[in-house]
N, C-alpha and C positions, 0 to 999 in steps of 0.2 A: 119182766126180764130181770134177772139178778146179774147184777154189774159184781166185777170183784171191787175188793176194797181197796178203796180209793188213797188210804190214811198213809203208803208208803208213797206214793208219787207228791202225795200234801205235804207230808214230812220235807221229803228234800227237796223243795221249790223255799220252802223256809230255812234250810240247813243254814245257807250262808248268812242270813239274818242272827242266826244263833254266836255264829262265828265274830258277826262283827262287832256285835253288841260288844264281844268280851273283851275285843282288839281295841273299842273305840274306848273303853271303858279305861285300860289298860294304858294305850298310848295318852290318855289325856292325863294321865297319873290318880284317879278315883283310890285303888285298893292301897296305893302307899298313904295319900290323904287320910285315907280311913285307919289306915296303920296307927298311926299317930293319936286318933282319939275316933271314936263314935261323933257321927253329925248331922245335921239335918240337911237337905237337899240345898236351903239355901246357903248353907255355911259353906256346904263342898262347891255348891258354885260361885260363891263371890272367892276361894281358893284358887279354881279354875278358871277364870274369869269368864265365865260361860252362863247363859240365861236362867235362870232359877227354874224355870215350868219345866223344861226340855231336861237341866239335868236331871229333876225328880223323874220325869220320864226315862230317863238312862238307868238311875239306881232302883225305881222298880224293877225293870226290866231284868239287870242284874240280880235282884234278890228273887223274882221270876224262875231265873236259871239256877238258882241255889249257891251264887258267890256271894250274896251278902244276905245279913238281917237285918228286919226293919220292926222296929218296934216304937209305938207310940211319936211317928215319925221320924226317928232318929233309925240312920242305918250303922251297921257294923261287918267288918270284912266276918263271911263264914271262913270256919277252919282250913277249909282248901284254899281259897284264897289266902289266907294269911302264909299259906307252906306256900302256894305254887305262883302267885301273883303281886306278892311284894318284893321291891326288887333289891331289898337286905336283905331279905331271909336265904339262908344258905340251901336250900331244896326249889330257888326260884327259875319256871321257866320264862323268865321275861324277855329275857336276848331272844331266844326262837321263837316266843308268842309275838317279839316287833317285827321279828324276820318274817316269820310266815305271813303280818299284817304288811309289811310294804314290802317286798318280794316275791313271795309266793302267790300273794293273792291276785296282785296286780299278772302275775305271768300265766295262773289258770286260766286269767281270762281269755289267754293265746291258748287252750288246751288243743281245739280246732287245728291249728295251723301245724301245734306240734303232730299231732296225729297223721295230719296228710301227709307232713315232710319227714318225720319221722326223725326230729332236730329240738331242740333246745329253744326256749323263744327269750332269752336274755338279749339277744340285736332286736328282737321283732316290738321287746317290751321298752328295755331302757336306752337302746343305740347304745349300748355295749358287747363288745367282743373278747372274746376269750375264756378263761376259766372261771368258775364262781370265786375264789378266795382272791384272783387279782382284780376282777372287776367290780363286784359290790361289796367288799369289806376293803377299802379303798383308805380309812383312815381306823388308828390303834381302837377306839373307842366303839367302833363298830364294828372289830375284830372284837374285842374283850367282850362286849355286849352277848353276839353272837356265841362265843366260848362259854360263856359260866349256863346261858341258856343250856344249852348240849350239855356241860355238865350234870344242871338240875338232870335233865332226863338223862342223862347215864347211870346215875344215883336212885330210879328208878331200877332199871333194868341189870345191870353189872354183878352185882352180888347174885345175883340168879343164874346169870349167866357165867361166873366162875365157880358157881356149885353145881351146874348141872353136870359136870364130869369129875371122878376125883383126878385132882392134878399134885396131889402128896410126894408122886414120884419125879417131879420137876425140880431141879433148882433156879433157873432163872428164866425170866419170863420178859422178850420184850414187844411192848406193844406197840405196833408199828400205826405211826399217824395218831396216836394215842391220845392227842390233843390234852384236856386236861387231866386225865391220866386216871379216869374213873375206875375203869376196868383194872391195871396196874394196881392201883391202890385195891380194890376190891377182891381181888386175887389174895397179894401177900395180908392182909388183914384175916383173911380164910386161911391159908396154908402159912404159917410161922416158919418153914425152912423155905419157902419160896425168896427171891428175891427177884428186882423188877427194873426193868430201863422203860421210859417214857419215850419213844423215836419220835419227833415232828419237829415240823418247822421250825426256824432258829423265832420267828417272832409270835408263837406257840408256848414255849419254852418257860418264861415268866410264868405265863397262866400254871402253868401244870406245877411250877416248885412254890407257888403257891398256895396250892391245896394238895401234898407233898404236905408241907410242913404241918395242916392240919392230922393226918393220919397218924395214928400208934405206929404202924407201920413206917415212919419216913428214913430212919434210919438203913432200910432195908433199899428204899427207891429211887433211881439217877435219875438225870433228865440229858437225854443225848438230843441234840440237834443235826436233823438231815431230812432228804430227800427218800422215799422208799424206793421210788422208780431210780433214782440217780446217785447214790451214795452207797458205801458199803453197809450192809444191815451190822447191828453190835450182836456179839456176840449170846446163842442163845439152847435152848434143847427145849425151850415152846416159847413159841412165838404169838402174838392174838391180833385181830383184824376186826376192829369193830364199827361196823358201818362203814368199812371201807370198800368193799367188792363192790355193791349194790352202785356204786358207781362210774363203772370203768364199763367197758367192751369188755367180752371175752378172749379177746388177741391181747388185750394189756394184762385183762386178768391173769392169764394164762405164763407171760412173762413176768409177773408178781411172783407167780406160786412156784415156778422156776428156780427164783433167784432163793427165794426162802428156803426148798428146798435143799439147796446146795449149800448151804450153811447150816443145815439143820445135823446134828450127829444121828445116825442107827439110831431108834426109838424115839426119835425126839418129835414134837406134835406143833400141829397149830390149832388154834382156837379160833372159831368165827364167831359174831353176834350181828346175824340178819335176820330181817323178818323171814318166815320160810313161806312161800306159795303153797298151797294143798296142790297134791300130783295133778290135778286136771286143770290146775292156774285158776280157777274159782276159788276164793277162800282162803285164807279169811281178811272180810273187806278191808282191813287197816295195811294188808298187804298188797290188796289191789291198786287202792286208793295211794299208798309209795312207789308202785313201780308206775304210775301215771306221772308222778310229782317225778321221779327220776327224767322221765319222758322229757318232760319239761323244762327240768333243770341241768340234769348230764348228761352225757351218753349211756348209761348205765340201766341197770331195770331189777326188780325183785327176782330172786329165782325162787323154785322148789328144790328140797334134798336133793332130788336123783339131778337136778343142772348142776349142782353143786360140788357132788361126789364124780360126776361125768367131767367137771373140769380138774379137780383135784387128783382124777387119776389118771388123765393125762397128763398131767405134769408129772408123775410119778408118786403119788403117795400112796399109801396103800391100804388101812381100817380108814375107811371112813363112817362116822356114826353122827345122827343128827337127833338133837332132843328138844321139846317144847317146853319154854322156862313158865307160863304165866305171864309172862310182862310181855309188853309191844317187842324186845329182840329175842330170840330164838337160839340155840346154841348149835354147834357142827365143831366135832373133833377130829381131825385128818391125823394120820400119824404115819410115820416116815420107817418105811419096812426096812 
């Protein structure tokens, strides 16, 4: 009898194994230690005040997975590490690599409940209620944390996603919830007559004109403080939405694209950055695997183009065109007939 291969059902009964090694690795501070100098298992753990046997068993493991080298017992962060897992380096996902490690992981493990009730498991997880940014980013440190992580991965994806359409014919571009102002900056660094507002939260605000001030571009970038749902949007003829849909209903979505609309002048566009679902909702798994995590986390869910351009033209807009960047976000340009 030939059995099919077994090697993908083995793979992900190990996935989360993979996952925590990096988390545990990460939140015990291993890749900043190693920042600092190359070491031997027992130096990084009399550092971490953690057992000698067990951390050389960690820093294998990690060199295993390709974040670190080890040579002649001494380890050293690999190159990816050094960009994505030290938490000075300015391309660092550390804030969302702690996020994902004590919130996301702890609420998969509700993925069951969300499924059946088809609900959010932040009560079911932590006895918390209400929205993600007032319940678990509760103190500035774990706002700011949270923030430069997203960052780091904005800084992946942004530049892609403000070239995938030419936006030459724009002058001001604001991005709404923009948080540290990835996409903004990555925009006017691209298009030199572009100029850019930053819209989000008043205690957002700091984060973003601080990396603001690092761009050639700063001269060109505001930082406005408000509400998208509740405030008057600033004044714009494209507008951008990055990772912001994928978390709403489609009845909030729907009064978003509304309200943008109606500020938008004759020709004037918005710009999306979500993952896009392929049209039969299979594919491709980092999008499946987000609109689960949405499940779990918001109200919201991953869509494909035609959910997309089905919402945006009911609200009234009118070319809708969606294009695949290369990087985990995806690009959609609506533009206003």
């Amino acid at each position: 009898m030939n059995l099919p291969d077994a090697e993908p059902v083995l793979d992900l009964i190990e996935a989360f194994r993979r996952s925590k090694t990096m988390f545990a690795a990460l939140s015990m501070g291993v890749f900043d230690r190693l920042h600092a100098s190359p070491a031997t298992a027992d130096a990084v753990a009399l550092h971490l005040n953690a057992q000698p046997d067990a951390t050389g068993r960690l820093l294998d493991a990690c060199a295993a997975l390709g974040l670190l080298h080890k040579a002649n017992g001494v380890y050293s962060n690999a190159p990816m590490a050094a960009t994505y897992l030290v938490t000075t380096s300015p391309h660092s996902l550390y804030g969302y690599i702690r996020y994902s490690d004590e919130a996301l992981y702890p609420m998969w493990g509700n993925l069951a409940g969300a499924v059946r009730e088809g609900a959010p498991r932040w009560m079911q997880t932590f006895g918390l209620d209400g929205p993600i940014f007032s319940s678990f980013f509760r103190t500035e440190q774990a706002m700011r944390d949270f923030a430069r992580g997203m960052h780091g991965f904005g800084m992946l994806t942004s530049p892609k996603v403000a070239a995938a359409f030419e936006l030459g014919r724009f002058h001001r571009m604001a991005d709404l919830g923009g948080a540290t102002g990835h996409l903004a900056i990555a925009a006017c660094e691209i298009y030199p007559q572009l100029h850019g507002a930053i819209f989000d939260l008043p205690q957002v605000a700091e984060l973003a004109r601080e990396q603001v001030e690092l761009s050639p571009a700063r001269g060109r970038i505001e930082i406005v403080a408000g509400d998208f749902f509740e405030d008057q949007l600033p004044e714009a003829d494209l507008y951008a939405l990055g990772r912001i849909l994928h978390d709403w209903s489609d009845d909030k979505i729907g009064l978003l694209l509304r309200k943008i609309l109606s500020r938008l002048p004759s020709g004037g566009a918005l710009l999306i950055a979500e993952k896009l679902l392929n049209e039969d909702g299979v594919g491709p798994v980092a999008a499946n695997m987000q609109s689960l995590n949405m499940l779990v986390v918001t109200e919201g869910m991953e869509r494909s183009l035609s959910q997309y351009e089905r919402l945006l033209r009911e609200a009234g807009f009118a070319d809708v065109e969606g294009r695949r960047t290369g990087t985990p976000l995806d690009a959609i340009l609506a533009v206003k007939g």
